[in-house]
C-alpha positions in Angstrom: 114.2 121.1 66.0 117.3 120.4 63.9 120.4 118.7 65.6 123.1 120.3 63.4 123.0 123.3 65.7 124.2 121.0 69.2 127.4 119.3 67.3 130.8 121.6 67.3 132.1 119.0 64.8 131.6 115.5 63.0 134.5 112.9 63.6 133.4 110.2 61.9 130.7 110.3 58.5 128.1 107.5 58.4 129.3 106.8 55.4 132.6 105.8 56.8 131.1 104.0 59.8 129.2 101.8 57.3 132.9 100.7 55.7 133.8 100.0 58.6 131.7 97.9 60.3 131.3 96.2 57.3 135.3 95.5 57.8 135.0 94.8 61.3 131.8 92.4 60.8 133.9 90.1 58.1 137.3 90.0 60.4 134.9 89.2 63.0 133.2 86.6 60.8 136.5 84.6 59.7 137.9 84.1 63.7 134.7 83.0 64.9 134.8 80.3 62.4 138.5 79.4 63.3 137.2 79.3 66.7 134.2 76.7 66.2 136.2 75.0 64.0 138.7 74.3 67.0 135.9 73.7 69.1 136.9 69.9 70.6 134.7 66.5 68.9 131.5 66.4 71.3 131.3 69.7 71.9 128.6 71.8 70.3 130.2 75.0 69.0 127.8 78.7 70.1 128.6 82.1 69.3 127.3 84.5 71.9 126.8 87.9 71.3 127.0 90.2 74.2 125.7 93.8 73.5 126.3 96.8 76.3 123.1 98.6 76.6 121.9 101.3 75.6 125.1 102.6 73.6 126.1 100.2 71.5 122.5 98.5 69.9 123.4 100.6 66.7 126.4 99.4 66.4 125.5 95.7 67.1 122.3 96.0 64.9 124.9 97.3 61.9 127.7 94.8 62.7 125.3 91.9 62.8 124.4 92.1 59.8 127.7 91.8 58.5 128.2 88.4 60.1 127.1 85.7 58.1 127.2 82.9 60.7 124.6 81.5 63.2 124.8 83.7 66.7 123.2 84.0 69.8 122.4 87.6 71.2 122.4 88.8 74.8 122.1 92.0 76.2 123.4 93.2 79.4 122.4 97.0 80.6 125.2 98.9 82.2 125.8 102.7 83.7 128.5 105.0 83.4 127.3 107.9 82.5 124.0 108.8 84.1 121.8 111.9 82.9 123.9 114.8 81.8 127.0 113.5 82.9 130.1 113.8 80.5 132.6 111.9 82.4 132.2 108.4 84.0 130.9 107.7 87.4 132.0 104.2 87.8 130.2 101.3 86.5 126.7 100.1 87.5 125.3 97.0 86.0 121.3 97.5 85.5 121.1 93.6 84.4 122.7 90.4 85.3 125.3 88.6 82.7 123.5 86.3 80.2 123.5 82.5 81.6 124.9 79.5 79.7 128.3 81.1 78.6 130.1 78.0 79.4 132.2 76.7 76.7 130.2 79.5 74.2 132.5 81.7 71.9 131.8 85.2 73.5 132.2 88.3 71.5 131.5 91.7 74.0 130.5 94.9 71.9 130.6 97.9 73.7 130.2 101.5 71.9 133.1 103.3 73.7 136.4 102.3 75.3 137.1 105.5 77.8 138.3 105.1 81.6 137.9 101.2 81.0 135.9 100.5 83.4 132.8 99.1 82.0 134.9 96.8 79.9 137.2 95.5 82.9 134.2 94.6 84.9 132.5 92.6 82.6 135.6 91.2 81.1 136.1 89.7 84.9 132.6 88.4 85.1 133.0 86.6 81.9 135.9 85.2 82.2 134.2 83.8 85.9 131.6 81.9 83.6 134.1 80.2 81.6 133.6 81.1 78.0 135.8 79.0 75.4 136.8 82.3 73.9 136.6 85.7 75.1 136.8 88.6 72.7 135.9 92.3 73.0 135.0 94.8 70.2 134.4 98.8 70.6 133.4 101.3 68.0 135.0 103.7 69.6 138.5 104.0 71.5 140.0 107.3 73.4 143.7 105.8 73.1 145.9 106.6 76.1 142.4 107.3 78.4 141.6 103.7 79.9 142.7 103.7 83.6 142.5 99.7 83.7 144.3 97.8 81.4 141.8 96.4 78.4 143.3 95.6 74.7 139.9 95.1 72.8 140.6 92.6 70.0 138.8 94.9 67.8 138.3 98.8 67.2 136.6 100.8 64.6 138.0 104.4 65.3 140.2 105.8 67.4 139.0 109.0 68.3 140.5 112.0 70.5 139.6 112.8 73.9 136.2 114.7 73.3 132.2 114.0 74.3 131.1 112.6 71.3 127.3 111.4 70.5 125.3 109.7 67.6 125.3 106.2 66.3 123.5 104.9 69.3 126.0 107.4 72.1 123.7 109.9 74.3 123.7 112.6 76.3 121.2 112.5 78.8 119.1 109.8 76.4 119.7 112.0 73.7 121.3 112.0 70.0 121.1 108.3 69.5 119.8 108.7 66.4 122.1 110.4 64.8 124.1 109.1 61.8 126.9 110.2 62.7 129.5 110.7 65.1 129.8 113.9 66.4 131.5 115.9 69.0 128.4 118.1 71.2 128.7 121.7 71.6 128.7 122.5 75.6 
């Protein structure tokens, strides 16, 4: 069964994905190495990774990669958009935060920025376990869409106010695995 026939068009090509999380993954790079390098005598500098589940382990596999300094990574599993839902339905956190963020250089990588919810409430709980630094980075952005106010540090696209899929974004578990990012035909 070929997916072709399920997208009404692609936004982004995998080609240009690749550039640009290779982009993102060396801006990345250089500030977390301002940041440990700030990091008060005594104090042992850590970088912790904190990948949204399920969305965005494409993009934090890819991105990774890209960043040539020693990392921690932690997941935390979060719902928005159960089954064959295409608009959020508030958040639900399926895991608990990672421990041990204390004093850590936290980056949070999420696949979408949308209503802004699933960023604001993990943003809060964060900034509760007292990170050093707190940044945010989304591969995606609907610009104008968030109802809470969240500024990630980093984007890689802004995209328009569609239903997209691929690159690690479902639909009801589905089209992960596609290269791309594509808008799904209803």
């Amino acid at each position: 069964m070929a997916l072709a026939n399920d997208f009404a068009a692609t936004l982004v090509e995998k080609d240009r994905i690749a550039q640009r999380v290779h982009e993102l993954g060396v801006q990345i790079a250089k500030d977390l190495q301002r940041s440990i390098a700030a990091t008060p005598p005594g104090q042992e500098p850590h970088i912790v990774i904190i990948a949204v589940m399920t969305g965005a382990m494409v993009f934090v596999a890819d991105l990774i990669r890209e960043m040539p300094i020693k990392l921690r990574i932690e997941l935390v599993a979060v719902s928005s958009y159960p089954g064959t839902s295409v608009e959020s339905k508030g958040v639900k956190m399926k895991s608990a935060l990672p421990d041990n963020l204390a004093g850590s250089h936290v980056l949070l990588i999420d696949d979408i920025l949308d209503s802004g919810q699933t960023l604001h409430t993990l943003i809060d709980l964060i900034h509760a376990a007292k990170p050093a630094t707190l940044r945010t980075c989304v591969l995606l952005r609907k610009p104008g869409k968030a109802k809470l106010p969240v500024n990630p540090e980093y984007v890689g696209f802004d995209i328009p106010d569609e239903f997209v899929v691929g690159y690690g974004l479902d639909y009801d578990g589905l089209y992960r695995n596609h290269p791309a990012i594509a808008i799904l035909r209803r």
